[in-house]
ChimeraX commands (.cxc) that place a marker at each C-alpha (Angstrom):
marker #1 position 29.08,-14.99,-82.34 radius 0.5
marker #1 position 28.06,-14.94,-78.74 radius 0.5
marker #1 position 25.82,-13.34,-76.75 radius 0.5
marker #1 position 26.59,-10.48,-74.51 radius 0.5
marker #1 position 25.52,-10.73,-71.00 radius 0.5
marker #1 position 22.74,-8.35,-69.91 radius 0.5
marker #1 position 19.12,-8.72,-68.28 radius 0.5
marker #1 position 16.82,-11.11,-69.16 radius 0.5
marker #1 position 14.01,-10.18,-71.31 radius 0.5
marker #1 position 11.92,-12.76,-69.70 radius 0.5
marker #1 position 12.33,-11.07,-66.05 radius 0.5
marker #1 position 12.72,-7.48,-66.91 radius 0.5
marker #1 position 8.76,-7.35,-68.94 radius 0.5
marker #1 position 6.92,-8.81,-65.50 radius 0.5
marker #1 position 9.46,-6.45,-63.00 radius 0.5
marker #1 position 8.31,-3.70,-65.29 radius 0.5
marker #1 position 4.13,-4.19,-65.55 radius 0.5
marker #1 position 4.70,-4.55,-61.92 radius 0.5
marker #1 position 6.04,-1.63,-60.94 radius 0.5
marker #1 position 3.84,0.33,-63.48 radius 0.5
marker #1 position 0.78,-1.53,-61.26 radius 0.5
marker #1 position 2.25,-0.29,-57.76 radius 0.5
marker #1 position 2.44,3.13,-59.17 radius 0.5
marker #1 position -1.10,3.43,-60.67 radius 0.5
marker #1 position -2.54,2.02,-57.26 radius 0.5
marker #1 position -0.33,4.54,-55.37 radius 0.5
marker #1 position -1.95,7.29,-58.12 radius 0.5
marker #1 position -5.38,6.24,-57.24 radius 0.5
marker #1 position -4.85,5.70,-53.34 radius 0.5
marker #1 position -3.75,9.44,-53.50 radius 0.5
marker #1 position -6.52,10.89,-55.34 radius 0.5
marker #1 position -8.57,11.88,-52.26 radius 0.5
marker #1 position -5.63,14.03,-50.86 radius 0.5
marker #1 position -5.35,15.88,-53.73 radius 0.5
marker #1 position -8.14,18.64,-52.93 radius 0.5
marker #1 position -6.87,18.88,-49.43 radius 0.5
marker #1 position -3.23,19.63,-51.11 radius 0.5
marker #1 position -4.47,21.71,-53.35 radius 0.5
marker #1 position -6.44,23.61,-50.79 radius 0.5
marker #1 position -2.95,23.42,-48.46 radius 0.5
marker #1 position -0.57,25.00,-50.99 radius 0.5
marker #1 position -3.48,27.90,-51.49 radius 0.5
marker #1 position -3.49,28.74,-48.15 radius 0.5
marker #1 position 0.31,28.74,-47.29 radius 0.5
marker #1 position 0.40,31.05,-50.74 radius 0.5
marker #1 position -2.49,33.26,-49.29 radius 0.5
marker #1 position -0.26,33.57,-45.87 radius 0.5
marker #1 position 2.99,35.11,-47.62 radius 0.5
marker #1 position 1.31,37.54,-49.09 radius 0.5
marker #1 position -1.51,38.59,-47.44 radius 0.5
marker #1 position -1.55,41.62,-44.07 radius 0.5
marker #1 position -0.70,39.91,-40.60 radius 0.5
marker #1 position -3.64,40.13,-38.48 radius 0.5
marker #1 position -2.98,40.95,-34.91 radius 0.5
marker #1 position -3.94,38.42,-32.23 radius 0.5
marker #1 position -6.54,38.66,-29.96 radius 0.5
marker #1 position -6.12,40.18,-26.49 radius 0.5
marker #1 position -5.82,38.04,-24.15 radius 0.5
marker #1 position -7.29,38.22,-20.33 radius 0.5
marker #1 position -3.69,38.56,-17.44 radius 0.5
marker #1 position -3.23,35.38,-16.12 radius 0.5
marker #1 position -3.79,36.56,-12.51 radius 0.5
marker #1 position -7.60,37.56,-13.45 radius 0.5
marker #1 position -7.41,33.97,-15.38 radius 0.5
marker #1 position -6.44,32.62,-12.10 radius 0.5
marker #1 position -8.88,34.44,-9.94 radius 0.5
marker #1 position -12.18,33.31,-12.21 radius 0.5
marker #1 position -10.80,29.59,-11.36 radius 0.5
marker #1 position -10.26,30.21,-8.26 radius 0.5
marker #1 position -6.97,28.84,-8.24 radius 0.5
marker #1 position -4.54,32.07,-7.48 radius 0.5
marker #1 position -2.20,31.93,-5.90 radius 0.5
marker #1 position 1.66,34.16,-5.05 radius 0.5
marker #1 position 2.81,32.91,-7.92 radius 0.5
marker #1 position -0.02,33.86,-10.46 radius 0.5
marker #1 position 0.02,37.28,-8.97 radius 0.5
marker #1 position 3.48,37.89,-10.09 radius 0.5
marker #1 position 5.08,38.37,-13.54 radius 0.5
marker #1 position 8.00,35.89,-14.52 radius 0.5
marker #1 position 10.73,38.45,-14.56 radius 0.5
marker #1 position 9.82,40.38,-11.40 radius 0.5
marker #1 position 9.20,36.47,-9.36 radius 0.5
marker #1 position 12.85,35.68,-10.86 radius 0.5
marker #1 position 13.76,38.87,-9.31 radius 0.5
marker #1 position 12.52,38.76,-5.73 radius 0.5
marker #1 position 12.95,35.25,-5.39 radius 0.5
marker #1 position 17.22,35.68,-6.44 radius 0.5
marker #1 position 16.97,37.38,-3.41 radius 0.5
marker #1 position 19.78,35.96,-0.83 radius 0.5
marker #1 position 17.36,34.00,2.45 radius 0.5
marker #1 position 14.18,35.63,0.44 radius 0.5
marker #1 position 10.93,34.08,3.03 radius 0.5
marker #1 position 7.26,34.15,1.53 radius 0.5
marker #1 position 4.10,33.44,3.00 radius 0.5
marker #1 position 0.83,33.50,1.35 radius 0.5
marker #1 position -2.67,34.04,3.21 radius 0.5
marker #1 position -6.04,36.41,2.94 radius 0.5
marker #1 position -4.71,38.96,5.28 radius 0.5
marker #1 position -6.34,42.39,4.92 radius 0.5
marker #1 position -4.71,44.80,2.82 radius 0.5
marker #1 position -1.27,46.39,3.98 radius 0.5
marker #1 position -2.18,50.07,4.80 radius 0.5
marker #1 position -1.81,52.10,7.81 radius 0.5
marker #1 position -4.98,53.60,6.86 radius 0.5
marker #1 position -6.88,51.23,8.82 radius 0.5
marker #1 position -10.24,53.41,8.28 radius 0.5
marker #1 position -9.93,52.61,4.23 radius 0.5
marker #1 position -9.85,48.86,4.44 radius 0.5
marker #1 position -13.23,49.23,6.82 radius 0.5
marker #1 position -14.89,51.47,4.21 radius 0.5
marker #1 position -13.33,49.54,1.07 radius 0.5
marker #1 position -14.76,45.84,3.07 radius 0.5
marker #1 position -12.09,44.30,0.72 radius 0.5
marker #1 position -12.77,40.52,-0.17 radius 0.5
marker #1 position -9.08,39.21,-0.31 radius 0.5
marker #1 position -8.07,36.72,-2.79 radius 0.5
marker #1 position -4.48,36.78,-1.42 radius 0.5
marker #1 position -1.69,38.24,0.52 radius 0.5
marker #1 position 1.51,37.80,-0.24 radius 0.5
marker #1 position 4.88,38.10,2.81 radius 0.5
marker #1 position 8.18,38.79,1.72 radius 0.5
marker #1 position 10.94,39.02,3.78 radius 0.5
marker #1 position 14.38,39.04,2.69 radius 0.5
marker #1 position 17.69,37.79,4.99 radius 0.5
marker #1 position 18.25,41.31,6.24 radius 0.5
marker #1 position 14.98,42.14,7.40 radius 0.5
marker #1 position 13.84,43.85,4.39 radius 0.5
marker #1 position 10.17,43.46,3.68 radius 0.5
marker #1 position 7.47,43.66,1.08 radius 0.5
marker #1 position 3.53,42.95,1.49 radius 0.5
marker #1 position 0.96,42.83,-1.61 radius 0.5
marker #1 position -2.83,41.95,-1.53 radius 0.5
marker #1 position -5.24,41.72,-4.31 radius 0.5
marker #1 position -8.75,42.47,-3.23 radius 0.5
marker #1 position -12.22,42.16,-4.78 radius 0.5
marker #1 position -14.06,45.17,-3.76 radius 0.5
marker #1 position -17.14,47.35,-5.06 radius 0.5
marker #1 position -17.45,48.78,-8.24 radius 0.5
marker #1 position -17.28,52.48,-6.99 radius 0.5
marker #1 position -14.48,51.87,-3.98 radius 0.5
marker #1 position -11.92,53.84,-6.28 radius 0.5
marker #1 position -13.79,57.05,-5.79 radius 0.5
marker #1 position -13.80,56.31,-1.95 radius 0.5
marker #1 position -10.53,55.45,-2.12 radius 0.5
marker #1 position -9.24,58.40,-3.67 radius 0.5
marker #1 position -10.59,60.76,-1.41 radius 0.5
marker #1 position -9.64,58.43,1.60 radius 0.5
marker #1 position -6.29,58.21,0.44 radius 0.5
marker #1 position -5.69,62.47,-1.04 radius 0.5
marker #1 position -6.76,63.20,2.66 radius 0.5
marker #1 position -3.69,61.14,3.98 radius 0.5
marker #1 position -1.37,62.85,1.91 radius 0.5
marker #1 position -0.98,59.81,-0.86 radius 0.5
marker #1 position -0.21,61.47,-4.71 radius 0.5
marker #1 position -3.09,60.02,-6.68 radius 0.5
marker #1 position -4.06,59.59,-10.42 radius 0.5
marker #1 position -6.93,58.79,-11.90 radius 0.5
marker #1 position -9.13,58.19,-15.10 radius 0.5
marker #1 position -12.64,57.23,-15.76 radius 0.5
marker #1 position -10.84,53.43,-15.43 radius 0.5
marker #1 position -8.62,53.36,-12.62 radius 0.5
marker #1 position -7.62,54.91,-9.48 radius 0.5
marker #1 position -3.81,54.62,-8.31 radius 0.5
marker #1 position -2.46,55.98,-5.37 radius 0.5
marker #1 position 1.25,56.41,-3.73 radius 0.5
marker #1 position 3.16,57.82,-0.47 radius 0.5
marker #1 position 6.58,57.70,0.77 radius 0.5
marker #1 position 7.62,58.05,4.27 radius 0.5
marker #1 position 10.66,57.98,5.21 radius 0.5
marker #1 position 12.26,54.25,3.71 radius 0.5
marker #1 position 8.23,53.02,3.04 radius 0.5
marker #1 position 6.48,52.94,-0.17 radius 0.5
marker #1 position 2.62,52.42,-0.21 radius 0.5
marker #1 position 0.13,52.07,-3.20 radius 0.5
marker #1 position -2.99,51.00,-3.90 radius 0.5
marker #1 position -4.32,50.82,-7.35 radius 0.5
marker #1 position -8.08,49.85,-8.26 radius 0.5
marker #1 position -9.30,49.15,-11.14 radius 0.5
marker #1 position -12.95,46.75,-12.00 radius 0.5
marker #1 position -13.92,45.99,-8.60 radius 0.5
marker #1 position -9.89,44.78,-7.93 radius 0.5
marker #1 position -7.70,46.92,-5.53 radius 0.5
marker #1 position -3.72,45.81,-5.54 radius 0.5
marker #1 position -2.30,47.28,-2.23 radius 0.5
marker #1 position 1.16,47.02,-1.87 radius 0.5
marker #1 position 3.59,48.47,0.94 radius 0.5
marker #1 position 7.47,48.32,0.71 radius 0.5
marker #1 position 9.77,48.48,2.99 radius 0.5
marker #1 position 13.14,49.17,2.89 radius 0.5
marker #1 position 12.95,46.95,-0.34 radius 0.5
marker #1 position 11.93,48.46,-3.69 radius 0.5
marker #1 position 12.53,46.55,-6.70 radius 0.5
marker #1 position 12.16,48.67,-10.15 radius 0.5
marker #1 position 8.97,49.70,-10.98 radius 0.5
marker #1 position 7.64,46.74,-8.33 radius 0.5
marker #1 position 4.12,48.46,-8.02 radius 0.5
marker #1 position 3.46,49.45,-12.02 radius 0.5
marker #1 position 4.94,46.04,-12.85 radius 0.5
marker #1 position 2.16,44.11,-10.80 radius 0.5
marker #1 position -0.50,45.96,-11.57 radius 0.5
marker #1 position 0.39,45.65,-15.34 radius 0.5
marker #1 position 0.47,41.76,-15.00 radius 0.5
marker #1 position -3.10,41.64,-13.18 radius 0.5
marker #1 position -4.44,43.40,-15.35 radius 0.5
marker #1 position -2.69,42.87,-18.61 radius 0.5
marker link #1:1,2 radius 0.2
marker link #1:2,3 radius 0.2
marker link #1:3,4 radius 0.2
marker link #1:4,5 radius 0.2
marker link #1:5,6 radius 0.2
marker link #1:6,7 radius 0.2
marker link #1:7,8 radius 0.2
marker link #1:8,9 radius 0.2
marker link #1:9,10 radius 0.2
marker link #1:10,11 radius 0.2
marker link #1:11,12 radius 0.2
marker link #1:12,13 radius 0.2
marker link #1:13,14 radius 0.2
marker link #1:14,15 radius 0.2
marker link #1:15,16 radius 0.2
marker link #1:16,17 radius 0.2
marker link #1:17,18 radius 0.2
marker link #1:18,19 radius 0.2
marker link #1:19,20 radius 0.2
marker link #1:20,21 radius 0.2
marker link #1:21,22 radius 0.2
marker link #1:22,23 radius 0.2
marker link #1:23,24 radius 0.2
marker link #1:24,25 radius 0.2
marker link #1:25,26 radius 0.2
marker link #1:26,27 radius 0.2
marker link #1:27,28 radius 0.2
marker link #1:28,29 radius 0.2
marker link #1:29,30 radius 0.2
marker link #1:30,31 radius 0.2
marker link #1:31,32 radius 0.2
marker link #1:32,33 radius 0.2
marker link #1:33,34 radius 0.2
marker link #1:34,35 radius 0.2
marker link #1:35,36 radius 0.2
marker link #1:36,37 radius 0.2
marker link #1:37,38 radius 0.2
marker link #1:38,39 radius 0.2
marker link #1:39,40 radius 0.2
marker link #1:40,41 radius 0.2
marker link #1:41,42 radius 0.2
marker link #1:42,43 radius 0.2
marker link #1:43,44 radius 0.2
marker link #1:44,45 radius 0.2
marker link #1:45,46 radius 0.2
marker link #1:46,47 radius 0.2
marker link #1:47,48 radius 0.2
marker link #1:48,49 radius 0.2
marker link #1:49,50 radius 0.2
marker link #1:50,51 radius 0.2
marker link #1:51,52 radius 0.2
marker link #1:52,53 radius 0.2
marker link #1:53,54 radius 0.2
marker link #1:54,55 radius 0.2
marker link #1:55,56 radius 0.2
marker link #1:56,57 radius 0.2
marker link #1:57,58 radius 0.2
marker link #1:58,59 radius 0.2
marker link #1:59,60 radius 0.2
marker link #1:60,61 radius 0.2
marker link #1:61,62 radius 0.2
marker link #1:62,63 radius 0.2
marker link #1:63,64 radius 0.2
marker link #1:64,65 radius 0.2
marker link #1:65,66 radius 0.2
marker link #1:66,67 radius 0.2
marker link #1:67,68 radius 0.2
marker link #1:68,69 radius 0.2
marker link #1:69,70 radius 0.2
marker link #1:70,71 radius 0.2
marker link #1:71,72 radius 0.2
marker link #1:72,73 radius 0.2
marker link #1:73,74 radius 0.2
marker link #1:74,75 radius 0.2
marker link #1:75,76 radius 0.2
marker link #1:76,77 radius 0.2
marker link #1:77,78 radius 0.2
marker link #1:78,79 radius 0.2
marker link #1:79,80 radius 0.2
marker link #1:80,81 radius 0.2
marker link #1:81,82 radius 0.2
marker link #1:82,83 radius 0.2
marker link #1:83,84 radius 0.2
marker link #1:84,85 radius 0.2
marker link #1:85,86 radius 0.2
marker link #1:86,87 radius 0.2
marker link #1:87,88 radius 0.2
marker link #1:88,89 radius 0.2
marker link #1:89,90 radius 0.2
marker link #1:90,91 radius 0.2
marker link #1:91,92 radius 0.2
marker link #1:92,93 radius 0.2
marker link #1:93,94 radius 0.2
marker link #1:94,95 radius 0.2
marker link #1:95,96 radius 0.2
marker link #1:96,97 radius 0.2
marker link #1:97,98 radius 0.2
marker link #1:98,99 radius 0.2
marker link #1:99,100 radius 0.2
marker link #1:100,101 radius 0.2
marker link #1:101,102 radius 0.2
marker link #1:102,103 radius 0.2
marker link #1:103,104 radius 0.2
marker link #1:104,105 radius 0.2
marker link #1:105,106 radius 0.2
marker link #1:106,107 radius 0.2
marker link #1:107,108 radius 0.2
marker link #1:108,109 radius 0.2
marker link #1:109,110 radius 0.2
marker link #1:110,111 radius 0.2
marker link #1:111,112 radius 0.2
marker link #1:112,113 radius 0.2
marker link #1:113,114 radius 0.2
marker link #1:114,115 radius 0.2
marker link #1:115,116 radius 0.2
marker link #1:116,117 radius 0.2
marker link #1:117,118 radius 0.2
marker link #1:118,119 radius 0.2
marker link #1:119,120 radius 0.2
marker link #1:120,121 radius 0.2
marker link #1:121,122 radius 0.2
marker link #1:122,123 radius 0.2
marker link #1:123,124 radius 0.2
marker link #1:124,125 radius 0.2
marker link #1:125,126 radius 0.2
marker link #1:126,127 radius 0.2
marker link #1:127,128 radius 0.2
marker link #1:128,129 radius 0.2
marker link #1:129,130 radius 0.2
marker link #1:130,131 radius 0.2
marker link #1:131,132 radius 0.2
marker link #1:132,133 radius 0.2
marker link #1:133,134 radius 0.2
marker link #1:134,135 radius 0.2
marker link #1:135,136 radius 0.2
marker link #1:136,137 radius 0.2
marker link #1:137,138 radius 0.2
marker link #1:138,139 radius 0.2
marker link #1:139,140 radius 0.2
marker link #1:140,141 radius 0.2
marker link #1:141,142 radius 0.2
marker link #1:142,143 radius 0.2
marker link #1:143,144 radius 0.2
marker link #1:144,145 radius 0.2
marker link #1:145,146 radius 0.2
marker link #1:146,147 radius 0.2
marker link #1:147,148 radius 0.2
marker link #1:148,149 radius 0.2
marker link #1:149,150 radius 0.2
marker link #1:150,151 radius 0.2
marker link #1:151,152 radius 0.2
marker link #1:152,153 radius 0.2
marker link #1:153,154 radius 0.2
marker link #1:154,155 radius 0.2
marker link #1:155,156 radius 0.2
marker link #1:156,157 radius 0.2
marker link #1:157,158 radius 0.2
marker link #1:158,159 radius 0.2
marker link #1:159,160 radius 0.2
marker link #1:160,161 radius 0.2
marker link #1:161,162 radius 0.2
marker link #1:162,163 radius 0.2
marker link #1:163,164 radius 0.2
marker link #1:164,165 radius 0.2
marker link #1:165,166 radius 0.2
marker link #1:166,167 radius 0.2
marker link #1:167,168 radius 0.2
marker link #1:168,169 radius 0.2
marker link #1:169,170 radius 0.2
marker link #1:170,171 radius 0.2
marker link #1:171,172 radius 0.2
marker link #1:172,173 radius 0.2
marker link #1:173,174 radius 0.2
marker link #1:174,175 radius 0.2
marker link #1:175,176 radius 0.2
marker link #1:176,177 radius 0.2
marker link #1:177,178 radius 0.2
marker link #1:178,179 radius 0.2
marker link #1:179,180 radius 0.2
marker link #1:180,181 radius 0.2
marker link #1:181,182 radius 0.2
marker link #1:182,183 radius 0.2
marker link #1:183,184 radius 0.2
marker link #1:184,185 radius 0.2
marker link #1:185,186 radius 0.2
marker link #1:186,187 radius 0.2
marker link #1:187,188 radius 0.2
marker link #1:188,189 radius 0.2
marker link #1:189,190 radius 0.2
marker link #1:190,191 radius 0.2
marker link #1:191,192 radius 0.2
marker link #1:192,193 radius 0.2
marker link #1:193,194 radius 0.2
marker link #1:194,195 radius 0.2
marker link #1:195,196 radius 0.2
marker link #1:196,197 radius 0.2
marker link #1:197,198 radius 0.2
marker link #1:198,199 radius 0.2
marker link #1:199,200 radius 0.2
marker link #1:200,201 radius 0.2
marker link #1:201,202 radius 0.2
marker link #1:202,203 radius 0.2
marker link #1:203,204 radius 0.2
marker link #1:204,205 radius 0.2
view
């Protein structure tokens, strides 16, 4: 009777020790990862079931900016309110240390303001708005409260900050200070939403 065709006995034995060798060396090449798995697939287990923790806070990136001595317009701003002013049709700005925009000229003498910036915008139709960020002393809110109540500005404070607003006719002017920083801002004829609180929440997080 003849043989069926089919593998060879003589090829199959040798194909089969050696790829029962490959996979023992693969088994003992892998042995010092197993701990590390081990120790992997615990922790991912621990993370599904375990309380999130909140993260850390974080210091604003403008008071990042002013320890490195690197700010600048466009750390002083937050994304959306840049995108905002900057969508603005023939929008100018100019950056320098200018003094504080305030027609009290008598608060940025007693305040002696150390300017970190000043930033000029103007838009195509002449609108305008000016906003300076300051180092100043650690009591210059108290000054600049009483400075600033005696000029008829609406002011608020707490035992942290000190923020101050008045509107005349089409201008809008506040100052708010806060850990030796004052933010003094002054609008004119151009008020984007919530410009002031917005700036002062992204200085000082």
């Amino acid at each position: 009777m003849a043989r069926t065709g089919g593998r060879n006995s003589w090829i199959a034995w040798p194909a089969g020790l050696l790829c029962a060798a490959v996979v023992a060396v693969l088994a003992w090449l892998a042995q010092p990862m197993l701990p590390v798995s081990v120790a992997w697939m615990g922790d991912m287990l621990r993370a599904t079931t375990s309380q999130p923790v909140a993260a850390p806070a974080t210091e604003a990136p403008a008071s990042r900016a002013i320890a490195s001595g690197e700010l600048d317009c466009r750390a002083l701003y937050p994304d959306d309110l840049w995108a905002e002013i900057t969508w603005t049709p023939e929008v100018l700005l100019s950056q320098d240390a200018a003094p504080p925009p305030t027609v009290i000229t008598a608060l940025t003498d007693a305040l002696a303001p150390s300017v970190r910036i000043s930033c000029h915008w103007q838009a195509g139709d002449g609108r305008t708005i000016e906003s300076t960020l300051s180092r100043v002393a650690g009591d210059a809110g108290a000054i600049a409260e009483s400075s600033l109540r005696g000029q008829g500005f609406d002011c608020a404070s707490d035992s942290d900050a000190v923020v101050c607003t008045r509107t005349a006719a089409d201008v809008l002017e506040e100052h708010t200070l806060r850990g030796g920083l004052w933010l003094s801002s002054v609008e004119r004829g151009w008020h984007p939403e919530f410009y002031g609180t917005r700036l002062a929440a992204h200085v000082w997080g």
